[in-house]
N, C-alpha and C positions, 0 to 999 in steps of 0.2 A: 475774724472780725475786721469789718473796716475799719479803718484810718479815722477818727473822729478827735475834733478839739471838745476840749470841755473847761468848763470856767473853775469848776468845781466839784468835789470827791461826791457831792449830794447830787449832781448834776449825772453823774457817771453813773451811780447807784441806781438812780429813778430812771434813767433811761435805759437799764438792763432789765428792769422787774415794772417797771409802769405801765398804765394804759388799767383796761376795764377790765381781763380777764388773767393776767399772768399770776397774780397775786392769788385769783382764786386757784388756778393749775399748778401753783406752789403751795398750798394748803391741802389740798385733794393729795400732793405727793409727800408730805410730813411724815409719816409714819411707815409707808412702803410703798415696793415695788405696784404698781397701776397696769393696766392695758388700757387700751384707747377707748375700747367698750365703759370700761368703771370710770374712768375720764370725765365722759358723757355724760353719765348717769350722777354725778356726782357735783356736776357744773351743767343741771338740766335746760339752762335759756342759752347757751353757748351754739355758738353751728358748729358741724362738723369741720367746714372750710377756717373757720373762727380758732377753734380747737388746736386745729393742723397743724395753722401760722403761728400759735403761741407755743405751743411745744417746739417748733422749729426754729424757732427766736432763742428760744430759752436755750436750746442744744447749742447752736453757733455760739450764743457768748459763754457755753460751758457751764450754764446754771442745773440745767438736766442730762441726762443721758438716757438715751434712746437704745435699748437691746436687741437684735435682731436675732433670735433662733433658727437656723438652718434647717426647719420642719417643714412638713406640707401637713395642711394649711401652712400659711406663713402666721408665725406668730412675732410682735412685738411687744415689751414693757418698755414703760418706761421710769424712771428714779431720779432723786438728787444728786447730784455729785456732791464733793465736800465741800465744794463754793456754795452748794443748795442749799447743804444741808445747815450749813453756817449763818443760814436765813432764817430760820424756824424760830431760831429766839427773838426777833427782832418780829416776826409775824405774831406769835403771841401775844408778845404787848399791844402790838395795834389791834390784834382781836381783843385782849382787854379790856382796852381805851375805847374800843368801841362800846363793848357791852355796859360799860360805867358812863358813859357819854348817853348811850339810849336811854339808861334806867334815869338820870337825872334828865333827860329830857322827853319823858315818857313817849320813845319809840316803841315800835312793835316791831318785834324783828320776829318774822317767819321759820319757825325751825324747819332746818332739811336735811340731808343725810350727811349734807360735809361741812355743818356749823354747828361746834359743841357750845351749847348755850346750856350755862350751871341756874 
């Protein structure tokens, strides 16, 4: 990871897991091991190039891990580390917050296969 100042511990946090899509690639891995394929399917407006660079992000600062199996085909997964995983309670409550934030503000949120909406 590069060399980077930061002002603040919230500052470091949000620049590891920010942006549009990391948050949902760390939701899609909450519960298990992924391939790149269920990834996809699971974060359907995402591009594959999109995809790529967030999973790649996420490995470098050590948020996922990316597994490579020595098969043909080549096959990879990928999972949270225990920094990842250490995230999952803190992503809930923002799914939470969200879903009680919608209902009092009468959103409509779209169900899809990687938003568990009660």
């Amino acid at each position: 990871m590069e060399a980077k100042e930061y002002n603040c511990f919230f500052q470091l946090a949000t620049d590891m897991i920010g942006g549009k899509w990391k948050g949902m690639v760390l939701w899609a891995l909450k519960k298990d091991v992924k391939r790149n394929g269920e990834l996809k399917k699971l974060i359907p407006n995402i591009s594959q190039k999109m995809l790529t660079q967030q999973l790649r992000e996420l490995e470098e600062v050590g948020i996922v891990e990316r597994i490579v199996y020595p098969v043909i085909p080549p096959k990879v997964e990928y999972r949270l580390t225990l920094s990842g995983e250490k995230l999952i309670p803190i992503l809930e409550q923002l799914h939470d917050w969200g879903k009680e934030f919608a209902k009092e503000n009468s959103i409509n949120i779209i169900k899809d296969a990687n938003c568990v909406i009660d």
